[in-house]
C-alpha positions as a Markdown table, in Angstrom:
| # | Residue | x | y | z |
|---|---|---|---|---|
| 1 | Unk | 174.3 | -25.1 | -86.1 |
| 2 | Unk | 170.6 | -25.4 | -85.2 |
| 3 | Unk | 169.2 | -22.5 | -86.7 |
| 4 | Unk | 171.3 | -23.3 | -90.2 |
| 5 | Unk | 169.6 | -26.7 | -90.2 |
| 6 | Unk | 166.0 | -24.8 | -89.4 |
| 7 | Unk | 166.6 | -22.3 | -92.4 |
| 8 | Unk | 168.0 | -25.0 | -94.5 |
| 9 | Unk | 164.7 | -26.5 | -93.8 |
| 10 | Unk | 162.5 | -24.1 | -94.5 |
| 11 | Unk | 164.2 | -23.2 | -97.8 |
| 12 | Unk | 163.6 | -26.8 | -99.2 |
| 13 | Unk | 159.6 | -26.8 | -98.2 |
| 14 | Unk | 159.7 | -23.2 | -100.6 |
| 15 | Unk | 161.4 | -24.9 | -103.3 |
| 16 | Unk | 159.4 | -28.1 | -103.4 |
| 17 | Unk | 156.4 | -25.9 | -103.1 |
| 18 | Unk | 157.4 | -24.0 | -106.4 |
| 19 | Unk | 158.1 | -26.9 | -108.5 |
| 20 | Unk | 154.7 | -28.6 | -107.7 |
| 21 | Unk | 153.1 | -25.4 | -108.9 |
| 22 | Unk | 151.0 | -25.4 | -105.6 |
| 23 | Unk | 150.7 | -22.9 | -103.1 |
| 24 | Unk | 150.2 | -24.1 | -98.9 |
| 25 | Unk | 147.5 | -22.8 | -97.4 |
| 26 | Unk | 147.4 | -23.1 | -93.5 |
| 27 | Unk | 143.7 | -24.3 | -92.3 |
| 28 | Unk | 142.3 | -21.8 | -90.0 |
| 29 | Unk | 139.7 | -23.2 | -87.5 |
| 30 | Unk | 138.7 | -26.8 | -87.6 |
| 31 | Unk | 141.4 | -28.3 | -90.0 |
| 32 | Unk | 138.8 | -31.4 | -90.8 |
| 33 | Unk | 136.0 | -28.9 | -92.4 |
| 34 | Unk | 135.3 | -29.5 | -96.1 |
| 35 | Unk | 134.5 | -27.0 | -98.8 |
| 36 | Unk | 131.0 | -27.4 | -99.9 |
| 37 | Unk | 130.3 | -29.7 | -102.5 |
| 38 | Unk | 128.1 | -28.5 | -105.5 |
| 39 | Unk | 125.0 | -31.2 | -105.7 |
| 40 | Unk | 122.6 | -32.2 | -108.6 |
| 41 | Unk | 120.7 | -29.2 | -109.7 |
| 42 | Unk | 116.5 | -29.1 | -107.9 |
| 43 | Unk | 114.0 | -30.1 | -110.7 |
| 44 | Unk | 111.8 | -27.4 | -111.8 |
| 45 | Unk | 108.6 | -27.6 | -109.7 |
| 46 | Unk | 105.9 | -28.1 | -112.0 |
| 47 | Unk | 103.3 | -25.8 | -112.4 |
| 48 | Unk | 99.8 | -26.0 | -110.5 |
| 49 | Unk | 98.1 | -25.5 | -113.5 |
| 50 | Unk | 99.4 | -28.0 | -115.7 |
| 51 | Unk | 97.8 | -30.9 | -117.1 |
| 52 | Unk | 96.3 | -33.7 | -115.6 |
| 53 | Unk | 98.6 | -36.2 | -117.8 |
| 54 | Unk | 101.7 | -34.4 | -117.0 |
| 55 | Unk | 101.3 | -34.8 | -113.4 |
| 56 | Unk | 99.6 | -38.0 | -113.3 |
| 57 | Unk | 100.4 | -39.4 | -116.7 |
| 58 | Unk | 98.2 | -40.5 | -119.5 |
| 59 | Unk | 95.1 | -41.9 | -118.1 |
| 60 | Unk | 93.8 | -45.4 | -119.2 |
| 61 | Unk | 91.7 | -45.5 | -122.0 |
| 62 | Unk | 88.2 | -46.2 | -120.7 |
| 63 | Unk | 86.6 | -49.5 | -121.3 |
| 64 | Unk | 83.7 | -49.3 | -124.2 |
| 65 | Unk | 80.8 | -49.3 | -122.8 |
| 66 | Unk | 77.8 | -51.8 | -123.5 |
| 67 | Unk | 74.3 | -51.4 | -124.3 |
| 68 | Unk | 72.4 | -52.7 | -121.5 |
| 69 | Unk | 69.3 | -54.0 | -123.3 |
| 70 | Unk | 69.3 | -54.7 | -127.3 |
| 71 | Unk | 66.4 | -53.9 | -129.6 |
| 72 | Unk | 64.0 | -56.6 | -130.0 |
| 73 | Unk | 63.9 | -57.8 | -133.5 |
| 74 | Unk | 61.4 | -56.6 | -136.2 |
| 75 | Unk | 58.7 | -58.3 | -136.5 |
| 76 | Unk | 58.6 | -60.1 | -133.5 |
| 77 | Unk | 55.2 | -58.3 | -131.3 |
| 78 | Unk | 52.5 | -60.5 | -132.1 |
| 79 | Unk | 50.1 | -60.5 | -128.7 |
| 80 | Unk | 47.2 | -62.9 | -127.9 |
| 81 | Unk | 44.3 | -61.7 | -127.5 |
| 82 | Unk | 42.1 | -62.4 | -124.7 |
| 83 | Unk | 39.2 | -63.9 | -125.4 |
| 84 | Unk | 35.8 | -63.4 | -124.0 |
| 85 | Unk | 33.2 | -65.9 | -124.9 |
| 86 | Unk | 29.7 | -64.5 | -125.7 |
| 87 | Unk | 28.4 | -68.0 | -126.4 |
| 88 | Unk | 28.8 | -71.2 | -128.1 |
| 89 | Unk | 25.8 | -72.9 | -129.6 |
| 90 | Unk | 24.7 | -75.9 | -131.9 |
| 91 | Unk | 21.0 | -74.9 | -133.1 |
| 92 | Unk | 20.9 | -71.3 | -134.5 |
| 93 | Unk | 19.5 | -69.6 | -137.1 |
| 94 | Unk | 22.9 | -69.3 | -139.5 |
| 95 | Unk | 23.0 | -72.1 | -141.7 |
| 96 | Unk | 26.0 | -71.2 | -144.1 |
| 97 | Unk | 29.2 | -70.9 | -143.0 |
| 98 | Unk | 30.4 | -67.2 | -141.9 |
| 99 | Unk | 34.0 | -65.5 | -140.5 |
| 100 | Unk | 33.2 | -62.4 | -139.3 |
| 101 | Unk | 34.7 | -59.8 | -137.5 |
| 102 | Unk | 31.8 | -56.9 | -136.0 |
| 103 | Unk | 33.4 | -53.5 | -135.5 |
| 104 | Unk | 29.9 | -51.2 | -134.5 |
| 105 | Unk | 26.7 | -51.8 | -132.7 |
| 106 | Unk | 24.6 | -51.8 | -136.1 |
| 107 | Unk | 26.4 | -55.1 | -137.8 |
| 108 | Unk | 26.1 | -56.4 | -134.0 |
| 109 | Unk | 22.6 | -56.0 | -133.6 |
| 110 | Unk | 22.2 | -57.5 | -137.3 |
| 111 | Unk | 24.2 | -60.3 | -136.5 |
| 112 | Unk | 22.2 | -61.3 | -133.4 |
| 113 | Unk | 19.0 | -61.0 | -135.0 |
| 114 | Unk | 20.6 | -63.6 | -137.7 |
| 115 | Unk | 21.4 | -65.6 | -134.7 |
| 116 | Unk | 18.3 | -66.1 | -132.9 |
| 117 | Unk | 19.3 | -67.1 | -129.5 |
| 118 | Unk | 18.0 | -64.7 | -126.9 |
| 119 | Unk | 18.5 | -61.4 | -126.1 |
| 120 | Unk | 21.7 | -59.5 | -127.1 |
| 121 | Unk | 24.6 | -58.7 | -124.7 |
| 122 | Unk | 26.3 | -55.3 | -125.0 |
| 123 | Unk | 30.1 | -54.4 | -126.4 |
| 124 | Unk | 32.0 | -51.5 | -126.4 |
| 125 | Unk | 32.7 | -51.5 | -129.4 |
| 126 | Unk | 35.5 | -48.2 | -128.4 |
| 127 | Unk | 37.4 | -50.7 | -127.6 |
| 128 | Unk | 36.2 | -54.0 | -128.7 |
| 129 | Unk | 35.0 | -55.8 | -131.5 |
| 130 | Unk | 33.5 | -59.4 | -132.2 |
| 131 | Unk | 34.7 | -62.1 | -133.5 |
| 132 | Unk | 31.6 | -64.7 | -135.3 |
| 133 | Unk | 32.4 | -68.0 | -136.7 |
| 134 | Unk | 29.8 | -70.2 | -138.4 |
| 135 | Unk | 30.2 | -73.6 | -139.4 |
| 136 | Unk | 27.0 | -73.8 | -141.6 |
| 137 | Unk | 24.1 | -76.7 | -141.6 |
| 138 | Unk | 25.1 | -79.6 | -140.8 |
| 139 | Unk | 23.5 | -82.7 | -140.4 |
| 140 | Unk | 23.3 | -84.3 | -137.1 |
| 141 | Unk | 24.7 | -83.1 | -133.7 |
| 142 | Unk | 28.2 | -83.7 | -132.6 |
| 143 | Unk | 29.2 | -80.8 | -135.5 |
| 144 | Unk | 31.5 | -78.3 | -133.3 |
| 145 | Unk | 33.5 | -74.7 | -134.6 |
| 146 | Unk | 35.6 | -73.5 | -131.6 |
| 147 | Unk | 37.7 | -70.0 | -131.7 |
| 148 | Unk | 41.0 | -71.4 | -130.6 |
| 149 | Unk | 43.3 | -68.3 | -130.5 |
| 150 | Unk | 43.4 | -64.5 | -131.5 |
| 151 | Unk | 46.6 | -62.7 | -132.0 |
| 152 | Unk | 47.2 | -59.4 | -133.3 |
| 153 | Unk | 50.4 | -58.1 | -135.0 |
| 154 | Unk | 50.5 | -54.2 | -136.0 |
| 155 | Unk | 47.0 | -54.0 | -137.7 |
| 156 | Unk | 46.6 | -57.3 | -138.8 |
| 157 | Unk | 44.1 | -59.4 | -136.8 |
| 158 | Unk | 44.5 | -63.7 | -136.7 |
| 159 | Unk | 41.9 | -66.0 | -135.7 |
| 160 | Unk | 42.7 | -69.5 | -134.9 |
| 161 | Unk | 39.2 | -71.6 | -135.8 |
| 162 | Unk | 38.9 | -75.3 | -135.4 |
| 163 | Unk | 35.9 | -76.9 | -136.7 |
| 164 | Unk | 35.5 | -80.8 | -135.1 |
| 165 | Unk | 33.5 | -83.3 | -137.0 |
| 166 | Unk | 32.2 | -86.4 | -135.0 |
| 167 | Unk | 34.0 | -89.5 | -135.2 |
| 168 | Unk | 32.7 | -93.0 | -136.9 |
| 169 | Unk | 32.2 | -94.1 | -133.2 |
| 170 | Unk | 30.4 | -91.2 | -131.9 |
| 171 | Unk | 26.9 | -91.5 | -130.9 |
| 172 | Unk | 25.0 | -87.8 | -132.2 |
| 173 | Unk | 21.3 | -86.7 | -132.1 |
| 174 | Unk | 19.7 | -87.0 | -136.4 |
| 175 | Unk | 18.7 | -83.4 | -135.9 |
| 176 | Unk | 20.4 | -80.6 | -138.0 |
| 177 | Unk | 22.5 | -78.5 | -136.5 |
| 178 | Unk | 24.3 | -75.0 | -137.5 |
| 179 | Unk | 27.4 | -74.8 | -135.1 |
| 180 | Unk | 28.2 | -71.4 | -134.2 |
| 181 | Unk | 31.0 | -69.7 | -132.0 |
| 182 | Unk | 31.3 | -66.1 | -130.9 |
| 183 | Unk | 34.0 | -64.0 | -128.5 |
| 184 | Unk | 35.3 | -59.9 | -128.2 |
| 185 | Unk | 38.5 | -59.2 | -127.8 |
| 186 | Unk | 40.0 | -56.1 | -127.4 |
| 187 | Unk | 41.4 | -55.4 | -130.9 |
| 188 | Unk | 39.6 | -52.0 | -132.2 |
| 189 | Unk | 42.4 | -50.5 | -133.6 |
| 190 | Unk | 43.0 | -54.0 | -135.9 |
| 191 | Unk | 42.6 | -53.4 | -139.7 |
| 192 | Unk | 43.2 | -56.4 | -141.1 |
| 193 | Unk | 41.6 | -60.0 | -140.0 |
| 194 | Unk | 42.4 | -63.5 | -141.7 |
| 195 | Unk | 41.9 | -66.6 | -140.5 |
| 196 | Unk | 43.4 | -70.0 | -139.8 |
| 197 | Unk | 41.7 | -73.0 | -140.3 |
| 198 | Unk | 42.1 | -76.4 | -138.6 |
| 199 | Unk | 39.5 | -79.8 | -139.0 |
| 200 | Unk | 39.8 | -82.0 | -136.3 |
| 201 | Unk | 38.1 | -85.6 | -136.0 |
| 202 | Unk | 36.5 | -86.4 | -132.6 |
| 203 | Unk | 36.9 | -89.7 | -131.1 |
| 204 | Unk | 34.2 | -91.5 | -129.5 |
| 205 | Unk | 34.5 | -94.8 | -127.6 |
């Protein structure tokens, strides 16, 4: 009886085997080991030579740079001049009015001797030149002609002149007078002079 019912047994596992279409397989070893299971394929490693931008990606664009310092404008390098006074008198021996500008030691030496006011200091005239200004006769004191300024753009050379007349209350001497004023400045390479003019009024209490 008990090895029908074992055979009987065995033949019903077969048959249920065939119509599932499956076949048994015993587990050998450790019956709770898996197959492997096939993972996501490993990204190419990228090549040591390629591209920054490819490793890294695209880089910022750079910022645009800026000029540090702009251009000064055209026209804009007028200097003053320094002055230095060679004298400043009342009584000479000019007596029409004069704008001059000396350049060499002959006009300079002419000038003085024109001038009549002692001996004649020296100029460099490499570097140098002088700047006269004469008011003309005049008669009484109190007359004054003053070089105010000297500027000097590219080759052209400005003098600033101011000539003072005395004032209705001013008290001046009744002899005549020939108002002179004279400077260098360092302006040899200057071409062109011209010259500003500006009358003043003194006031006298």
């Amino acid at each position: 009886m008990i090895p029908r019912t074992f055979a009987l047994a065995i033949s019903l596992a077969v048959l249920s085997g065939c119509a599932s279409g499956r076949t048994i397989r015993v587990a050998e070893g450790d019956s709770t080991a898996s197959e492997p299971v096939a993972l996501a394929p490993a990204p190419n490693p990228t090549p040591s030579n390629a591209p920054q931008d490819t490793l890294l990606g695209a880089p910022e664009p750079a910022a645009a740079a800026t000029s540090g310092q702009g251009y000064a404008p055209y026209g804009n390098n007028n200097r003053t001049l320094d002055l230095r006074r060679i004298g400043q008198w009342t009584r000479t021996g000019i007596g029409e009015s004069r704008r001059l500008v000396i350049r060499d030691a002959n006009g300079w030496a002419q000038f003085w001797s024109e001038l009549g006011v002692g001996d004649r200091p020296s100029v460099d005239f490499n570097r140098d030149v002088v700047v006269a200004v004469a008011a003309g006769q005049r008669p009484t004191g109190g007359y004054e002609i003053v070089i105010d300024r000297v500027t000097q753009s590219g080759g052209q050379l400005t003098v600033e002149v101011v000539e003072r007349t005395p004032g209705p209350n001013c008290i001046t001497t009744a002899s005549i007078t020939q108002p002179v004023d004279v400077v260098v400045v360092p302006a040899a390479d200057a071409k062109s002079p011209s010259f500003l003019e500006r009358k003043e009024i003194r006031g006298c209490r």
